[in-house]
DODO-790555 format. One line per field, with one value per residue (C-alpha): residue number from 1; residue in three letters; x, y, z. Coordinates in steps of 0.05 Angstrom, whole numbers, padded with zeros to 5 digits. Example, Ala and Ser with C-alpha at 12.3 -4.5 7.8 and 13.67 -1.06 7.14 Angstrom:
# DODO-790555
resi	[1  2] $
resn	[Ala  Ser] $
east	[00246  00273] $
north	[-00090  -00021] $
up	[00156  00143] $
This chain:
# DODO-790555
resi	[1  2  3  4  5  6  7  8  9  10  11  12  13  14  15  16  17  18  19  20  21  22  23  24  25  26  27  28  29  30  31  32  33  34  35  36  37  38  39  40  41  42  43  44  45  46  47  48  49  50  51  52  53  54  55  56  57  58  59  60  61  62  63  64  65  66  67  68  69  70  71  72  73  74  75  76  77  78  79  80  81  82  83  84  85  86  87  88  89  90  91  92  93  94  95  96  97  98  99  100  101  102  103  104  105  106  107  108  109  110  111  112  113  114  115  116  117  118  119  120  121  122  123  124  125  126  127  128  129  130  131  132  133  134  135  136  137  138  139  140  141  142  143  144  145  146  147  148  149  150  151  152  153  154  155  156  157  158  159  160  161  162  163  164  165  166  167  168  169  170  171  172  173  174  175  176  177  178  179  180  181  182  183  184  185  186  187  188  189  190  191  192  193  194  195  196  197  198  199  200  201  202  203  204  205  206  207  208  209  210  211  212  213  214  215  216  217  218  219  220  221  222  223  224  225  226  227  228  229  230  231  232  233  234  235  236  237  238  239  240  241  242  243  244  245  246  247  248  249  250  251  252  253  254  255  256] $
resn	[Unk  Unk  Unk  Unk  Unk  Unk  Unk  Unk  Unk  Unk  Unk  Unk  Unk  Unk  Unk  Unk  Unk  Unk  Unk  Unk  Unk  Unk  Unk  Unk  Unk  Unk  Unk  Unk  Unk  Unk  Unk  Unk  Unk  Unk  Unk  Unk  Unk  Unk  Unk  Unk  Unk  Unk  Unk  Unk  Unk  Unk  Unk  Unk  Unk  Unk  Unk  Unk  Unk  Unk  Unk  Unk  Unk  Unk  Unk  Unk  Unk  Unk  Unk  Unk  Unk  Unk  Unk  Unk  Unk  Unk  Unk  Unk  Unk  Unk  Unk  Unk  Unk  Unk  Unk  Unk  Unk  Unk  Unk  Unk  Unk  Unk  Unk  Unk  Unk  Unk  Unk  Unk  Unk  Unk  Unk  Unk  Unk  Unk  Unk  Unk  Unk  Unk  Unk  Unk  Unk  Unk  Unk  Unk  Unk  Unk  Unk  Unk  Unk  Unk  Unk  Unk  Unk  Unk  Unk  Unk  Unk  Unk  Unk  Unk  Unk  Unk  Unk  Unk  Unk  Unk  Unk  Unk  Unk  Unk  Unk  Unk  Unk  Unk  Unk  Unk  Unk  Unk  Unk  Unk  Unk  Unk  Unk  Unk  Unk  Unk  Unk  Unk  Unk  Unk  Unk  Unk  Unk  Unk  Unk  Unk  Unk  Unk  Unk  Unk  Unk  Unk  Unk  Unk  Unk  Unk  Unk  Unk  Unk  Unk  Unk  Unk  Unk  Unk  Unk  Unk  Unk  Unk  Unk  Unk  Unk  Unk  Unk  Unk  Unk  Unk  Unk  Unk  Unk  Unk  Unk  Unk  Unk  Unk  Unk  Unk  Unk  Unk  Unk  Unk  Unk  Unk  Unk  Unk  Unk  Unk  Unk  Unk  Unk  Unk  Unk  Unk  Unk  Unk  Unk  Unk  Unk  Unk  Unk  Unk  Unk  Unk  Unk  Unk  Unk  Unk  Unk  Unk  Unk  Unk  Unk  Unk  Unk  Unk  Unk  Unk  Unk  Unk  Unk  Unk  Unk  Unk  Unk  Unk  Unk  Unk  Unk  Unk  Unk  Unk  Unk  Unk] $
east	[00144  00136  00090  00038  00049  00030  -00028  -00048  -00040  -00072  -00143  -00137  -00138  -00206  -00235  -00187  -00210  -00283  -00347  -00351  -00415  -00463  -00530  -00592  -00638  -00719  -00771  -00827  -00877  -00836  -00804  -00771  -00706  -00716  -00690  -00622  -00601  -00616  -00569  -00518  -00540  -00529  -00460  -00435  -00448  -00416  -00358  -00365  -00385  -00327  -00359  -00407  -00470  -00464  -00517  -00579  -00603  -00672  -00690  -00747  -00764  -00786  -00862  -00916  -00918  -00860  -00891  -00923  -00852  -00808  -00863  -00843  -00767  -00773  -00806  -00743  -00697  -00728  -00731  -00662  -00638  -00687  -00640  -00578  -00593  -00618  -00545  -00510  -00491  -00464  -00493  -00472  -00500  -00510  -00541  -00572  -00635  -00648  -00708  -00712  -00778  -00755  -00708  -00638  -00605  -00639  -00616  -00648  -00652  -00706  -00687  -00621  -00663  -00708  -00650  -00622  -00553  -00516  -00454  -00402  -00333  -00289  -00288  -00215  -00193  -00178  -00096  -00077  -00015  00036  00050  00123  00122  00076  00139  00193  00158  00142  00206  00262  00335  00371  00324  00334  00278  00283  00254  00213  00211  00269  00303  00365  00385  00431  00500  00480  00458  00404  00342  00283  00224  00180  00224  00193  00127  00176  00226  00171  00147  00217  00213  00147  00173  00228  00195  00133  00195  00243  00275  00292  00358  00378  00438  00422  00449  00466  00478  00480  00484  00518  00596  00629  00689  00686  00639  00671  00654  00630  00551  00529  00553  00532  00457  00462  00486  00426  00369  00414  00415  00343  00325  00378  00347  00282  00306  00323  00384  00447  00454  00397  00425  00490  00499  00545  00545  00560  00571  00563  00582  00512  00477  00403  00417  00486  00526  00518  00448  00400  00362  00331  00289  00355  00387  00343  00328  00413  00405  00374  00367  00361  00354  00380  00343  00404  00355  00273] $
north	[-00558  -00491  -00466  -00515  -00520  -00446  -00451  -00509  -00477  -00415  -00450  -00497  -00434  -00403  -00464  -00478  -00409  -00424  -00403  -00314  -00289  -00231  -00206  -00181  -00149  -00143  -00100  -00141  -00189  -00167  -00215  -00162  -00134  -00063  00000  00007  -00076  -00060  -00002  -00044  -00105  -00066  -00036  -00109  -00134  -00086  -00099  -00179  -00193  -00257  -00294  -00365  -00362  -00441  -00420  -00373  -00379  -00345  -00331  -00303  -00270  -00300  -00270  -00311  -00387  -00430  -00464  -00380  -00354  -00417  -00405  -00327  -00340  -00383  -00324  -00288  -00333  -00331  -00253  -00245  -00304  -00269  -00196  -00246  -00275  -00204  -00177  -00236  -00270  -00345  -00396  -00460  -00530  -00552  -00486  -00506  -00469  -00470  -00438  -00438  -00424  -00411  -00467  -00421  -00382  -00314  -00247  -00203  -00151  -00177  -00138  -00180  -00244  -00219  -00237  -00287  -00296  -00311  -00354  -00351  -00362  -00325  -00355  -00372  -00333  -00377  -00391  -00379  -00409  -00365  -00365  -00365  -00413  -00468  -00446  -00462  -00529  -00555  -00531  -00577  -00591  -00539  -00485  -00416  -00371  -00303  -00281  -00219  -00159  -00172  -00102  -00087  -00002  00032  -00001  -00055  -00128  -00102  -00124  -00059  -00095  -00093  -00157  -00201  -00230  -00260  -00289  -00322  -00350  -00378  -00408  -00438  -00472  -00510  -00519  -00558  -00594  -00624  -00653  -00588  -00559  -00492  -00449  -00369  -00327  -00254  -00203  -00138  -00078  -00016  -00033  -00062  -00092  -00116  -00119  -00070  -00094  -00169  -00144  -00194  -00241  -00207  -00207  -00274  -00292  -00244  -00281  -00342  -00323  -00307  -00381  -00417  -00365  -00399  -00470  -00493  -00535  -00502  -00569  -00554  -00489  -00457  -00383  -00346  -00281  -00268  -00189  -00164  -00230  -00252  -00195  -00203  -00134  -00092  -00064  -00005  -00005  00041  00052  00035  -00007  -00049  -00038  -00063  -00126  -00131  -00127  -00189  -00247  -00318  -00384  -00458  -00510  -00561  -00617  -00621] $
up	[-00076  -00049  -00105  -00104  -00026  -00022  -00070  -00021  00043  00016  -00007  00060  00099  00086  00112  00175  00194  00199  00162  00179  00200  00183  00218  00197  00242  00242  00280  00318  00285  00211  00158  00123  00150  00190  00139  00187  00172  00097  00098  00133  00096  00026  00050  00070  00007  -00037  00001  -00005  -00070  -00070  -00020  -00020  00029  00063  00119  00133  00213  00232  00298  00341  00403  00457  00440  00420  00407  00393  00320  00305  00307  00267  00210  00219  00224  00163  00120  00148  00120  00049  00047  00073  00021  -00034  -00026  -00025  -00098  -00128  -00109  -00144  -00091  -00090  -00053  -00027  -00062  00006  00031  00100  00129  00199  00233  00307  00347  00421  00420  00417  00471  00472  00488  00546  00494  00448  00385  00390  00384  00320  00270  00211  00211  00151  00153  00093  00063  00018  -00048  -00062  -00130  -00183  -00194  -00259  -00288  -00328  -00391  -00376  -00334  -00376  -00433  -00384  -00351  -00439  -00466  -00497  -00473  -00507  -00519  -00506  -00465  -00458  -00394  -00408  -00358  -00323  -00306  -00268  -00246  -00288  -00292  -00233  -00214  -00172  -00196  -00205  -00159  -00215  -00248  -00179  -00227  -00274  -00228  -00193  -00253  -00261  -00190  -00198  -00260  -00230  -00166  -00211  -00251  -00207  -00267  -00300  -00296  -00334  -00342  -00327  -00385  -00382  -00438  -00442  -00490  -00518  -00494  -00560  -00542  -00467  -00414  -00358  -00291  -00317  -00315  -00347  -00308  -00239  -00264  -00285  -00214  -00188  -00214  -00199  -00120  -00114  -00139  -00084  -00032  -00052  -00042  -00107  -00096  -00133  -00163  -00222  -00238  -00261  -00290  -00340  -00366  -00444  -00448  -00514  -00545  -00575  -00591  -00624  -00656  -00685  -00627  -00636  -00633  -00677  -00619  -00553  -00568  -00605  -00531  -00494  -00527  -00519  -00452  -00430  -00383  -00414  -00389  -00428  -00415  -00394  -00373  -00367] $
């Protein structure tokens, strides 16, 4: 079902992608990041403050003994991961820690070697389910749901871009439900005797053809448009406020 697929594919994706990568330089024989990598450091983490830390690599260079510098690229490690946690950072459960000595490929440049590397992912934001849609996937054969926010231009079946939330919402619902089946009802406002043009019915059929666009087979849905046939409120309306609730998209739930 193409909502949950997407939700799926979406969370899959930041890790199929691979863990990013941020460096943090220091100045010989220091354990505390040099004042142009805490500038850098500080600007990079205002900018990823949705992330999850799942690795911190120190490094050396190539100066002095091999157990000297893994004790000195360890104190790295904890001062880089101490700034990390002060800025609210999350880390991993499984946070590894690697210190190397010598043992690493090193640069010819030697500032390039005196470094902890920080390895991260993009924490995934959490996927809320709509109200709308929760209504449409618990409701009861024969109930009536108005679909809120669902706009159409002036004297037209085109649907104002703003309306996309809600008929998304709509598609989610059926998509989650493969057992629900619902008739798309349209009414509008204002007109009291007939509805010139058949509006109603041509917005039904809008919301209608955006679902079958989005795979949903033609078989769960039919639509039918009521004019000014069931008003909520006197035609003509006080005001409009009265017209717009007239004017309306609905959906009966047929089967669920």
């Amino acid at each position: 079902m193409k909502c949950k697929i997407f939700i799926w594919l979406f969370l899959v994706s930041l890790n199929c992608l691979g863990q990013k990568q941020f460096e943090v330089f220091f100045d010989f024989n220091k354990d505390f990041p040099n004042q142009s990598s805490i500038l850098t450091l500080n600007e990079w983490i205002a900018n990823n403050k949705e992330i999850e830390i799942t690795k911190l690599q120190g490094f050396c260079d190539s100066i002095d003994t091999k157990d000297y510098n893994k004790h000195l690229a360890e104190r790295r490690i904890a001062n880089v991961r101490n700034l990390l946690e002060k800025s609210g950072l999350k880390f991993s459960k499984n946070l590894e820690k690697i210190a190397f000595g010598k043992e690493f490929k090193q640069s010819k440049i030697q500032a390039e070697n005196r470094r902890v590397t920080i390895f991260y992912t993009e924490i995934a934001p959490k996927l809320v389910e709509s109200e709308l849609t929760k209504q449409i996937k618990n409701s009861k054969v024969g109930e009536t749901i108005k679909l809120p926010n669902i706009y159409f231009f002036n004297n037209s079946a085109r649907v104002v871009p703003g309306s996309e939330p809600t008929l998304y919402d709509v598609l989610c619902a059926l998509e989650e439900n493969p057992k629900l089946k619902i008739e798309i009802q349209g009414h509008i406002c204002c007109q009291t005797k007939v509805d010139v043009g058949d509006v109603s019915t041509a917005r039904a059929k809008a919301i209608y053809n955006y679902l079958l666009r989005n795979k949903i087979d033609r078989k769960r849905m039919s639509y039918k448009g009521f004019g000014v046939s069931r008003p909520i409120h006197k035609i003509p309306e006080r005001n409009e406020n009265e017209a717009n609730e007239n004017r309306r998209v609905e959906i009966l739930i047929l089967e669920n």
